[in-house]
Residue frames as a rotation matrix with the C-alpha (Angstrom) as fourth column:
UNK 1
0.281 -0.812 -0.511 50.20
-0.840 0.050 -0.541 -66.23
0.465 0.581 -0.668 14.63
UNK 2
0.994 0.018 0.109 51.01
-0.068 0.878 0.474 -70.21
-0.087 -0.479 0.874 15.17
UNK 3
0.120 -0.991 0.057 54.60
-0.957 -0.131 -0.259 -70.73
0.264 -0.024 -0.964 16.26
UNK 4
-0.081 -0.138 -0.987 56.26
0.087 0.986 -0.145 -74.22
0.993 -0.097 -0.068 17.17
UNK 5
0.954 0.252 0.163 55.26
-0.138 -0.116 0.984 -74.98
0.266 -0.961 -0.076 20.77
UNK 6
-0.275 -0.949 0.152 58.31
-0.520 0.014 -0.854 -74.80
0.809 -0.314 -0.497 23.13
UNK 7
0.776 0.469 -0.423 58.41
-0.136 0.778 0.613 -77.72
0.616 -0.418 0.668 25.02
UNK 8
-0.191 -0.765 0.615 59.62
-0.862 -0.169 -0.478 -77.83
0.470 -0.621 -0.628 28.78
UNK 9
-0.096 -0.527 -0.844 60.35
0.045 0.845 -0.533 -80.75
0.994 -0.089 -0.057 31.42
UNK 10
-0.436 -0.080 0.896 59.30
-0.821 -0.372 -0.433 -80.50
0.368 -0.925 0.096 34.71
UNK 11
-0.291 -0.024 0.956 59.24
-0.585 0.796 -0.158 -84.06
-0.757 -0.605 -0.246 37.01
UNK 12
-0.723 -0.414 0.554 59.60
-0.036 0.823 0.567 -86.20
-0.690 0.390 -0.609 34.13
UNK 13
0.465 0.699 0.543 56.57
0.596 0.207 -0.776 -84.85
-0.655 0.684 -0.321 32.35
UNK 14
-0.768 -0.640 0.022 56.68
0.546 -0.637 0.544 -82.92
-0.334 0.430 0.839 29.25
UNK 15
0.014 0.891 -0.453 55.12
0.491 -0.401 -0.773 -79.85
-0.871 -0.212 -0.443 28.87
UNK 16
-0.426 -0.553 0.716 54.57
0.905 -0.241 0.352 -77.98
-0.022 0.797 0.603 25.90
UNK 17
-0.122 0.205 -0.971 54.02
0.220 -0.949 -0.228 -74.13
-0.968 -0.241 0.070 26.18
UNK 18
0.442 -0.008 0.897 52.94
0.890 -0.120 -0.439 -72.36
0.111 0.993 -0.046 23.06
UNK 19
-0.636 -0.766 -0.093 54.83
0.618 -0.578 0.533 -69.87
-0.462 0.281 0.841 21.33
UNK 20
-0.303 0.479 0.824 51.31
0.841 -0.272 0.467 -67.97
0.448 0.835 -0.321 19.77
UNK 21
-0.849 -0.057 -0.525 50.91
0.281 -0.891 -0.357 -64.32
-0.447 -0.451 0.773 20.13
UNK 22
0.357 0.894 0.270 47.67
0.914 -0.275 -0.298 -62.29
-0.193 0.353 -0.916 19.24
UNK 23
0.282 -0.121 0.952 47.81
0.847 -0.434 -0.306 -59.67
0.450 0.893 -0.020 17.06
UNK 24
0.844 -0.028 0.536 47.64
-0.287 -0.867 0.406 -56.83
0.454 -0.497 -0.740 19.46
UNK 25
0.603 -0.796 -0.059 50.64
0.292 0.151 0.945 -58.49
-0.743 -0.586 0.323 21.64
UNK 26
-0.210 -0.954 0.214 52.91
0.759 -0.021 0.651 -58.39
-0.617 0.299 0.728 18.64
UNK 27
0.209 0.002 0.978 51.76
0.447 -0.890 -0.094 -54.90
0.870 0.457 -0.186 17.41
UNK 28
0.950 -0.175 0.258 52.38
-0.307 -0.675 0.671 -53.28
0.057 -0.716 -0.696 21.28
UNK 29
0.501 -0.864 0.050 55.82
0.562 0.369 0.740 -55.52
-0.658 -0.343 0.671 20.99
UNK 30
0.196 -0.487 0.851 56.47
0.945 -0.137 -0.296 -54.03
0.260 0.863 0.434 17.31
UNK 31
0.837 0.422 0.349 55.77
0.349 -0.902 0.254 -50.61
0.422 -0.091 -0.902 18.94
UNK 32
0.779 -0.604 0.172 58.48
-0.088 0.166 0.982 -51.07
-0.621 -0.780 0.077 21.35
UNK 33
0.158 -0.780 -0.606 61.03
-0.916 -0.344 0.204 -51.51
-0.368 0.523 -0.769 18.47
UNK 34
0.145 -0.303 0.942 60.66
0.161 0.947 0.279 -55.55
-0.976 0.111 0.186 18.34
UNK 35
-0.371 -0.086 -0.924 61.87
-0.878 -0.293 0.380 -56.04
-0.303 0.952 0.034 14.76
UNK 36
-0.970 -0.219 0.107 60.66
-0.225 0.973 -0.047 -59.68
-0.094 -0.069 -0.993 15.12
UNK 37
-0.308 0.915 -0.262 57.37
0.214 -0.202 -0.956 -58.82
-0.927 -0.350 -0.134 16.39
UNK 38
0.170 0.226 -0.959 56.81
-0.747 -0.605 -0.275 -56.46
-0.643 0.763 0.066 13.03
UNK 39
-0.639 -0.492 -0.591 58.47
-0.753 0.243 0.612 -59.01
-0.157 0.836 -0.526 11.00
UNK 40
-0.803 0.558 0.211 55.68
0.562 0.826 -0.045 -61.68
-0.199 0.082 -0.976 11.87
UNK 41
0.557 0.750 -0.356 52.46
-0.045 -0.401 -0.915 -58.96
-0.829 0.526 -0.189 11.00
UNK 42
-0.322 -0.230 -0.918 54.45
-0.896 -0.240 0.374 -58.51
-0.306 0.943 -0.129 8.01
UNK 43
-0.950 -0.178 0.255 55.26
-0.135 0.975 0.177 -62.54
-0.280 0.134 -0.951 7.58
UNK 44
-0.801 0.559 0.213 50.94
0.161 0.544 -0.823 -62.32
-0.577 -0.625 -0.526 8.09
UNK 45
0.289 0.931 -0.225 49.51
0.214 -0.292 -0.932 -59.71
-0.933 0.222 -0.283 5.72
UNK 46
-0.565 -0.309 -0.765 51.95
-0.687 -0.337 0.644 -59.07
-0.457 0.889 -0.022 2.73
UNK 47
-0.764 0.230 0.602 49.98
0.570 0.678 0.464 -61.81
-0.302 0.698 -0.650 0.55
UNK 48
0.023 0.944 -0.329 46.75
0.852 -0.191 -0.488 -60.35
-0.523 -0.269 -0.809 1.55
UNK 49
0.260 0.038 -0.965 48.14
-0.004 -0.999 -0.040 -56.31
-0.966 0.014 -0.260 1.04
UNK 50
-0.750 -0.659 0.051 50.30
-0.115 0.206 0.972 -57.58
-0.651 0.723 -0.231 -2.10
UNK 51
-0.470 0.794 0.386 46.77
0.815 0.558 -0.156 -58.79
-0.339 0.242 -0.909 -3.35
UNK 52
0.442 0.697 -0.564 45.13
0.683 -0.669 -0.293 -55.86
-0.582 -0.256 -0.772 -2.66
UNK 53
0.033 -0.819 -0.573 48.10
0.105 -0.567 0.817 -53.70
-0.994 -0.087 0.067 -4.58
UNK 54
-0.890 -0.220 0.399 48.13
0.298 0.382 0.875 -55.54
-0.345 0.898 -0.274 -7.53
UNK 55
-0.052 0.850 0.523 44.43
0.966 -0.091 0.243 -54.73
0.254 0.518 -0.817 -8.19
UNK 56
0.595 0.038 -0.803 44.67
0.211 -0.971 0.110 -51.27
-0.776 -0.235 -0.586 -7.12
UNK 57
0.259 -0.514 -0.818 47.62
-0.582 -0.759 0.292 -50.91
-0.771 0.400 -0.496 -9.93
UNK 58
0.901 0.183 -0.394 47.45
-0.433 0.295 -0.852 -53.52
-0.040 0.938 0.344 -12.81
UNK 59
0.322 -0.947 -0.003 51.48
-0.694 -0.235 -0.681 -53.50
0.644 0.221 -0.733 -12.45
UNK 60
0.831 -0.128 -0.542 53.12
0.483 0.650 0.587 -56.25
0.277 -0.749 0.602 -10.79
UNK 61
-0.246 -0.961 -0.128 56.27
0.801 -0.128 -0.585 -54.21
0.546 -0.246 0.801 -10.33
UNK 62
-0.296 0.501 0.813 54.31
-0.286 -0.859 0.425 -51.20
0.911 -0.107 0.398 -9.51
UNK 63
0.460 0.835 0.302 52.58
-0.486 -0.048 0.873 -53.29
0.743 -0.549 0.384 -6.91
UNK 64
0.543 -0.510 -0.667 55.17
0.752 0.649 0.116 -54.68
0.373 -0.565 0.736 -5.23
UNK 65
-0.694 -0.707 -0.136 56.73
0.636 -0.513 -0.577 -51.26
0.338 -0.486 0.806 -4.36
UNK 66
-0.181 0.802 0.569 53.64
-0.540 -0.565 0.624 -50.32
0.822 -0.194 0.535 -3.41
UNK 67
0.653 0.061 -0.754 53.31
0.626 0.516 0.584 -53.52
0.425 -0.854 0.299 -0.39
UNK 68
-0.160 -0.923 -0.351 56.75
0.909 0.001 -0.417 -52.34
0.385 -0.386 0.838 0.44
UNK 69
-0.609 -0.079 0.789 55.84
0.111 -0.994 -0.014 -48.83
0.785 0.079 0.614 0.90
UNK 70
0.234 0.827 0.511 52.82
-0.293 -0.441 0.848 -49.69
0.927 -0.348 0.139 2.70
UNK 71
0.806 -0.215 -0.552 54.64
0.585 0.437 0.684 -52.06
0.094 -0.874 0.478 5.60
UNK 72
-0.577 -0.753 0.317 57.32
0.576 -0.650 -0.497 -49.24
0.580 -0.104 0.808 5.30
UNK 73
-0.744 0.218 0.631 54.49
-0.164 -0.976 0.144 -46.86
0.647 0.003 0.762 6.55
UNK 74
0.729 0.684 0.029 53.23
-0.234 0.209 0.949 -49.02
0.643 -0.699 0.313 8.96
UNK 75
0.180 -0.483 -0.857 56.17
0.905 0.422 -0.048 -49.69
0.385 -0.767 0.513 10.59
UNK 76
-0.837 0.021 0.546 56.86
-0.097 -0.989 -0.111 -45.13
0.538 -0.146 0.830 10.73
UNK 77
-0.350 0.802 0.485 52.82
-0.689 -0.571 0.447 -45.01
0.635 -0.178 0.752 11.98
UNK 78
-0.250 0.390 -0.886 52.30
0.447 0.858 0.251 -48.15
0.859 -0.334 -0.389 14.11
UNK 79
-0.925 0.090 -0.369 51.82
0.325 -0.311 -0.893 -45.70
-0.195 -0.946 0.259 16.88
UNK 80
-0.706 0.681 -0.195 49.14
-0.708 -0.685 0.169 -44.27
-0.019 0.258 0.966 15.22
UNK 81
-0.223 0.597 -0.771 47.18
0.142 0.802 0.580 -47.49
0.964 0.020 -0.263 14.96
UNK 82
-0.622 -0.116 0.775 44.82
-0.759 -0.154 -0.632 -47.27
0.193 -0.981 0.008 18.01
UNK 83
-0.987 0.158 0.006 43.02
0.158 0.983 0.093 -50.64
0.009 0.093 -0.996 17.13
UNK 84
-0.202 0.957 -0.210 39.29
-0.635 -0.291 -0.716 -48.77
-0.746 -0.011 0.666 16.49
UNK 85
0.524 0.264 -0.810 39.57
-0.852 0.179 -0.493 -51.07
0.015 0.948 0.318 13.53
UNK 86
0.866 -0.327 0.378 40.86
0.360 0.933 -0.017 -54.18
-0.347 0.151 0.926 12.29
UNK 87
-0.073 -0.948 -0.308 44.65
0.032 -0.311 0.950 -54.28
-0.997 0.060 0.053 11.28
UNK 88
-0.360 -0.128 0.924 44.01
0.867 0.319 0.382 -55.63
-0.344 0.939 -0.004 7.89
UNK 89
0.770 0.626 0.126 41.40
0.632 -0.719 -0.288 -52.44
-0.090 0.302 -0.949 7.55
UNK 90
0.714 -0.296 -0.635 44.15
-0.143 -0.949 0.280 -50.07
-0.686 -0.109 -0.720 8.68
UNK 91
-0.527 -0.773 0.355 47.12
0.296 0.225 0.928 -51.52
-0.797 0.594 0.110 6.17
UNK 92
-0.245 0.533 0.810 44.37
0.879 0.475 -0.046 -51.11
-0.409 0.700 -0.585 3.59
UNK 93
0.867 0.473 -0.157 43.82
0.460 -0.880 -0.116 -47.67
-0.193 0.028 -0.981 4.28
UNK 94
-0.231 -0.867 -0.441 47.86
-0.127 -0.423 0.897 -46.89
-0.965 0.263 -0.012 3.90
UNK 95
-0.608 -0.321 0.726 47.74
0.704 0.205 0.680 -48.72
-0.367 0.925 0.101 0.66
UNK 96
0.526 0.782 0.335 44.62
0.841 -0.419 -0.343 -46.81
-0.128 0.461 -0.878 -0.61
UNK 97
0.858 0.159 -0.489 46.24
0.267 -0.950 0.160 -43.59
-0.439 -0.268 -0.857 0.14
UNK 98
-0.092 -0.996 -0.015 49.51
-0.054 -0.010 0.998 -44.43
-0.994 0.093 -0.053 -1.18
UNK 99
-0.089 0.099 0.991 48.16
0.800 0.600 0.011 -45.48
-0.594 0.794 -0.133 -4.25
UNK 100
0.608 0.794 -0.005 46.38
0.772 -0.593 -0.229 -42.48
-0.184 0.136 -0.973 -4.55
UNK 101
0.273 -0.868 -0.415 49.92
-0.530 -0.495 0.688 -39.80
-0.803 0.032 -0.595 -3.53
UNK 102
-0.654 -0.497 0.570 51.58
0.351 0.468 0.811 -42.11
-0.670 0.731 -0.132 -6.23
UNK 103
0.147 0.732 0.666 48.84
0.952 0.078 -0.296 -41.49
-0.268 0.677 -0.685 -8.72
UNK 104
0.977 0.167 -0.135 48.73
0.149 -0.980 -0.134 -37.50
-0.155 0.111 -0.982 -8.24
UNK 105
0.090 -0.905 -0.416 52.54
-0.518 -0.399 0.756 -37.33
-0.850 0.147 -0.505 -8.49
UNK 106
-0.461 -0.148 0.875 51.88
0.545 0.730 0.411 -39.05
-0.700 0.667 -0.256 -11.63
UNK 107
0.568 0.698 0.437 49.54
0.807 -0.575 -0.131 -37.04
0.160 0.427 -0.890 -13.34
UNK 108
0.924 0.108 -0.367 51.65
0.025 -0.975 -0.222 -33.79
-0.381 0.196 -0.904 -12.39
UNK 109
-0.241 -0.861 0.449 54.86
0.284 0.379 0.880 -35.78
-0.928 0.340 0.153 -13.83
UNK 110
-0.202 0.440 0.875 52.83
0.976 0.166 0.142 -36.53
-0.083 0.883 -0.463 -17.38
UNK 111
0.801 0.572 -0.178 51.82
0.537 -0.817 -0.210 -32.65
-0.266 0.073 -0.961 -17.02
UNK 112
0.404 -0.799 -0.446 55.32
-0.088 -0.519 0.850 -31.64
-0.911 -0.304 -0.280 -16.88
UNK 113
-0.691 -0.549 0.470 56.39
0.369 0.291 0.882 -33.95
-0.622 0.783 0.001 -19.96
UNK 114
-0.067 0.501 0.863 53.46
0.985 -0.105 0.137 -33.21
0.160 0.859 -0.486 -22.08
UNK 115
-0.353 0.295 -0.888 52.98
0.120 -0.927 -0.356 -29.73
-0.928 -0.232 0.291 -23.21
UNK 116
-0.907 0.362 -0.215 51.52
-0.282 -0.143 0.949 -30.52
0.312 0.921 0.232 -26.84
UNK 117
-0.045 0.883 0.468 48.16
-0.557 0.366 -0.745 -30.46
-0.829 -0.294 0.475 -26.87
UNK 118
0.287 0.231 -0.930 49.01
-0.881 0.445 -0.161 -32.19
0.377 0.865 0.331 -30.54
UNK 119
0.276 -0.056 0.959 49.15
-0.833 0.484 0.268 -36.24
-0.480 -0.873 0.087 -29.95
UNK 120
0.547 -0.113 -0.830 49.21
-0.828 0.071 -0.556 -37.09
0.122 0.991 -0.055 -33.17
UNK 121
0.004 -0.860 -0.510 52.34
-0.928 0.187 -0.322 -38.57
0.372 0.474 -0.798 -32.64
UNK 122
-0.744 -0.324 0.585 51.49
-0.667 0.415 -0.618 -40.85
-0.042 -0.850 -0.525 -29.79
UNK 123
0.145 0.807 0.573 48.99
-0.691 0.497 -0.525 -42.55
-0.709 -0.320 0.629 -31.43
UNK 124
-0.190 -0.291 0.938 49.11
0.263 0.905 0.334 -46.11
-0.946 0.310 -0.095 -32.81
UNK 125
-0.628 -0.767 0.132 49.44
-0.180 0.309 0.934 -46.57
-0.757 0.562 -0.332 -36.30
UNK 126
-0.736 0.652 0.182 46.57
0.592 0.491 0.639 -48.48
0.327 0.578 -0.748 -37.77
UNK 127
-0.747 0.416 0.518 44.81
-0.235 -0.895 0.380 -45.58
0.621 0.162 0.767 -36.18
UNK 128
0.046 0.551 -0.833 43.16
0.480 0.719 0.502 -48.06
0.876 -0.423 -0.231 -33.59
UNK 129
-0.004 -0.483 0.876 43.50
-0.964 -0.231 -0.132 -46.80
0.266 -0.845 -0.464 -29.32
UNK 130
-0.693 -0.668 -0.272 44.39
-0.439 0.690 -0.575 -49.40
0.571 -0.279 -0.772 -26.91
UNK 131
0.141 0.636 0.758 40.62
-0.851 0.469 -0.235 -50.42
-0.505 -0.612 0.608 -25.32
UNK 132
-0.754 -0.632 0.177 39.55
-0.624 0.774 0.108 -53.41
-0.205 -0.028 -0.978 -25.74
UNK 133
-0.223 0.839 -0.496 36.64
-0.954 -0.083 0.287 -54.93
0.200 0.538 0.819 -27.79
UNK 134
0.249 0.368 -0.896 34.63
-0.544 0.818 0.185 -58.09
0.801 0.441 0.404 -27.71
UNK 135
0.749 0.660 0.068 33.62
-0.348 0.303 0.887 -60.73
0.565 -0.688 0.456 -25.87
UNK 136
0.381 -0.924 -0.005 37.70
0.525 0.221 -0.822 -60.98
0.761 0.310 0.570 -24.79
UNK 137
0.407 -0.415 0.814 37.83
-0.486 -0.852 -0.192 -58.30
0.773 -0.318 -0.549 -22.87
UNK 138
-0.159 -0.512 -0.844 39.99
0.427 0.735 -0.526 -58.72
0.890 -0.444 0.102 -19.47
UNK 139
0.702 0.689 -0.181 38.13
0.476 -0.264 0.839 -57.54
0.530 -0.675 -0.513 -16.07
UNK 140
0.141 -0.654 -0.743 41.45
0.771 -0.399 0.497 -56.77
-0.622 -0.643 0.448 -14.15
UNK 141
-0.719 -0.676 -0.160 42.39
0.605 -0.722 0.336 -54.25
-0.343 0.145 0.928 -16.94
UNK 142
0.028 0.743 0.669 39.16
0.475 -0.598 0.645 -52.79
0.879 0.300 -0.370 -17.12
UNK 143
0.801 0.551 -0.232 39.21
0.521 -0.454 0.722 -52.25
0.293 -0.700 -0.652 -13.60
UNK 144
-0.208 -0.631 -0.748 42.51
0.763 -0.583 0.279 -50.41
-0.612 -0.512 0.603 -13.84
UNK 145
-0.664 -0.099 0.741 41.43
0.669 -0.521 0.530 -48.31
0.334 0.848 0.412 -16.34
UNK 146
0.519 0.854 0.050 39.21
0.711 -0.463 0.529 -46.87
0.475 -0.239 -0.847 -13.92
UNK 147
0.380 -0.423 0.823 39.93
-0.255 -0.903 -0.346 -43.43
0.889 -0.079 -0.451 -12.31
UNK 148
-0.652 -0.679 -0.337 42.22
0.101 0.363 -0.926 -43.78
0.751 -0.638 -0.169 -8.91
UNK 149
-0.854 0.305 0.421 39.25
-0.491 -0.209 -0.846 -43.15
-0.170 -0.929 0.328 -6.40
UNK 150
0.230 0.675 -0.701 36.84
-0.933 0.358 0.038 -44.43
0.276 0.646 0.712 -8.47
UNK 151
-0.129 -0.332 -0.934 39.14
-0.298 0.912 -0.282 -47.46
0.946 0.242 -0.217 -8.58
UNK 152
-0.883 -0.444 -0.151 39.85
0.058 0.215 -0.975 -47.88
0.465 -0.870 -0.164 -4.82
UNK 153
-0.526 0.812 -0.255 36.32
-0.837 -0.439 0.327 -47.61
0.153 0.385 0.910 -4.30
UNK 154
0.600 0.528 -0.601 35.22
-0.662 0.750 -0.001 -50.59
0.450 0.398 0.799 -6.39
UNK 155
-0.086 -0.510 -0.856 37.77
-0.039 0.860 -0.508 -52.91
0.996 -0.010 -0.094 -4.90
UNK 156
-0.903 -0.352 0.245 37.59
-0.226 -0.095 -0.969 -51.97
0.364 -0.931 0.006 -1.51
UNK 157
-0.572 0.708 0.415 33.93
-0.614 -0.033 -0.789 -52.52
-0.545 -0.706 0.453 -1.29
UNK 158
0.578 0.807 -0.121 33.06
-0.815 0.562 -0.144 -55.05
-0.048 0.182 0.982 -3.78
UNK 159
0.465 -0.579 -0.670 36.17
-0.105 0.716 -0.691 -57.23
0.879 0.391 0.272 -3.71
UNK 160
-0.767 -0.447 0.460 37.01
-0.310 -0.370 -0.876 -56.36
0.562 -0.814 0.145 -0.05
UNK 161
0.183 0.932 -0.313 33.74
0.733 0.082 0.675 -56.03
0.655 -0.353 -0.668 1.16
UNK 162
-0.774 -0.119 -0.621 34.24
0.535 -0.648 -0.542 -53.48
-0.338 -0.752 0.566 3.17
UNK 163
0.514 0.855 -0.067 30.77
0.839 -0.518 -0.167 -51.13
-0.178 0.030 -0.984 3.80
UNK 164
0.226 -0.195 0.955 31.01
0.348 -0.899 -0.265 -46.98
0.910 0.392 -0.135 2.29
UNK 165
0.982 -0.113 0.154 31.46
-0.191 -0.624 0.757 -45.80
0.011 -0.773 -0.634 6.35
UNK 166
0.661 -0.750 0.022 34.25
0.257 0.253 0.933 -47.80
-0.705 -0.611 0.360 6.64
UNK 167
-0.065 -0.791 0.608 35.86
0.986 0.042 0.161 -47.08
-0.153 0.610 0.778 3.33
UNK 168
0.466 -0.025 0.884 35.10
0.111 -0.990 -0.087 -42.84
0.878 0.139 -0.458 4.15
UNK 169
0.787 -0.544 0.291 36.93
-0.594 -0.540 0.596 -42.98
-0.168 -0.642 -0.748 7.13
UNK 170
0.631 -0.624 0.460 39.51
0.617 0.764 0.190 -45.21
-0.470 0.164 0.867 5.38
UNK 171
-0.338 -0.410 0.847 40.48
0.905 -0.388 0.173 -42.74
0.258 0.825 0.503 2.28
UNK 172
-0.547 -0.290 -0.785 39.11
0.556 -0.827 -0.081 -39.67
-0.626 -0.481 0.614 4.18
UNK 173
-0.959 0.279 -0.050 35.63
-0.198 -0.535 0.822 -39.05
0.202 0.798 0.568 2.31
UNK 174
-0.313 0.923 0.225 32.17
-0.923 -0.239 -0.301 -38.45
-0.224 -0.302 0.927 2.68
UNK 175
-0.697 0.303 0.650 30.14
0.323 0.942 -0.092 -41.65
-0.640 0.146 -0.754 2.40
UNK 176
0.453 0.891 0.033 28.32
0.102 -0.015 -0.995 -40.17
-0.886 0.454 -0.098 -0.11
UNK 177
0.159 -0.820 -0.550 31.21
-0.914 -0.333 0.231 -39.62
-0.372 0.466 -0.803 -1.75
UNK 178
-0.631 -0.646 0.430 32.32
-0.431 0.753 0.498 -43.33
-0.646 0.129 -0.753 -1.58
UNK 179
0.004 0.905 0.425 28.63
0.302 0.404 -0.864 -44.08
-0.953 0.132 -0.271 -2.63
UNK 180
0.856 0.224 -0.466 29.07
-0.283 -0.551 -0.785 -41.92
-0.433 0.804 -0.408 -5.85
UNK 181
-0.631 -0.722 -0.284 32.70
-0.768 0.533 0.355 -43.65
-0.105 0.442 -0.891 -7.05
UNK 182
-0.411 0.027 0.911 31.15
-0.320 0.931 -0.172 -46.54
-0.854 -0.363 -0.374 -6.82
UNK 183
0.262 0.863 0.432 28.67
0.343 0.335 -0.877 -46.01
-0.902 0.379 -0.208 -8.37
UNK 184
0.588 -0.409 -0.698 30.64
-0.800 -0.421 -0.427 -43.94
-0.119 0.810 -0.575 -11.49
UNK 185
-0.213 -0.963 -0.163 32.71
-0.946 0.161 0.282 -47.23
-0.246 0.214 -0.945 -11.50
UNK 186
-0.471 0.409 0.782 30.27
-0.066 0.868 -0.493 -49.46
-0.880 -0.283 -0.381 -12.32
UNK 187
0.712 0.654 -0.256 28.97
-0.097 -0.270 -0.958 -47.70
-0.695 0.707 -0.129 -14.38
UNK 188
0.266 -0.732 -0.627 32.47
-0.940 -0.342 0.002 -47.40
-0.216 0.589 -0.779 -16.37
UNK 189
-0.773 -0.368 0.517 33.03
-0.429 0.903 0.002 -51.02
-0.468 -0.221 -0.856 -16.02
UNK 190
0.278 0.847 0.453 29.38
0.251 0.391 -0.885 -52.01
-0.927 0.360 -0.104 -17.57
UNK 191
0.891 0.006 -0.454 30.36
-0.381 -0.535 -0.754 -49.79
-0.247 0.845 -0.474 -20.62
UNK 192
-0.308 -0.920 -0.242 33.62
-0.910 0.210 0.358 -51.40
-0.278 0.330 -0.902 -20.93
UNK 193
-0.826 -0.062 0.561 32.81
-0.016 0.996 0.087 -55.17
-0.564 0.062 -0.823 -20.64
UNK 194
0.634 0.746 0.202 29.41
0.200 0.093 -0.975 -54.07
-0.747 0.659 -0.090 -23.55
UNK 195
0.031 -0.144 -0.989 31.90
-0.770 -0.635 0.068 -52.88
-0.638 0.759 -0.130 -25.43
């Protein structure tokens, strides 16, 4: 983190001290309670996590209370951070998981309202659904249209880069596991963008 140097005076020279901390200084300050400290990791990764949000949920509103949540839940868990990882890895791993809690309390919402198994009503008009055909198609909303592990998955290791160990001890799953979203989201995603 580059700060303006602070510049002192001593026998007529001037010196200039920097003002840059390293990541770990201003995560053991945030720990302590700095709100400054916390406010400059924030100041560092919300583009990055905000990024990462938006493609995890299609939704720019959606994905903005999703950043917020996650630097909410890193400031509650910053003890837990014990630095076996990168920071950026561990913010990533809140969002994943948040996405995910947000997802399942979705699905047992939509259970609650629906109880027809008729749908009739809920379906367009011209008798059409809502995919998307031809050589049009739009990659970001295919890839939300994938399932929520599935999704987190594909982004976290082909748009992330991140490797299948690091994204099973990220989301708390076998690496064969991560290996097998992947793959089931590629595979959805090939069948979407032939369609």
């Amino acid at each position: 983190m580059r700060a303006e140097p602070v510049k002192y005076v001593y026998n007529s020279l001037e010196l200039a001290v920097s003002n840059t901390y390293s990541e770990i200084e201003l995560i053991t300050a945030a720990r302590r309670g700095d709100h400054s400290a916390f406010k400059k990791i924030f100041e560092e990764h919300v583009q990055r996590i905000y990024a990462f949000c938006l493609r995890l949920s299609a939704v720019r509103q959606f994905a903005e209370e999703l950043t917020q949540d996650v630097f909410v839940k890193a400031w509650e868990n910053l003890h837990q951070f014990r630095g076996e990882s990168k920071f950026t890895t561990w913010l990533h791993s809140i969002a994943v998981n948040e996405f995910l809690m947000q997802k399942r309390s979705e699905k047992r919402l939509l259970k609650k309202l629906i109880t027809s198994d008729d749908l009739t009503p809920y379906e367009r008009a011209d008798g059409k659904t809502d995919t998307h055909h031809g050589l049009n198609i739009d990659l970001e909303k295919a890839i939300s249209s994938l399932p929520g592990q599935a999704k987190a998955v594909f982004i976290l290791h082909d748009i992330e880069g991140y490797k299948h160990n690091e994204i099973s001890k990220m989301i708390k799953i076998q690496e064969g596991t991560s290996k097998a979203h992947l793959h089931r989201a590629r595979k959805i995603l090939r069948e979407e963008l032939s369609k």
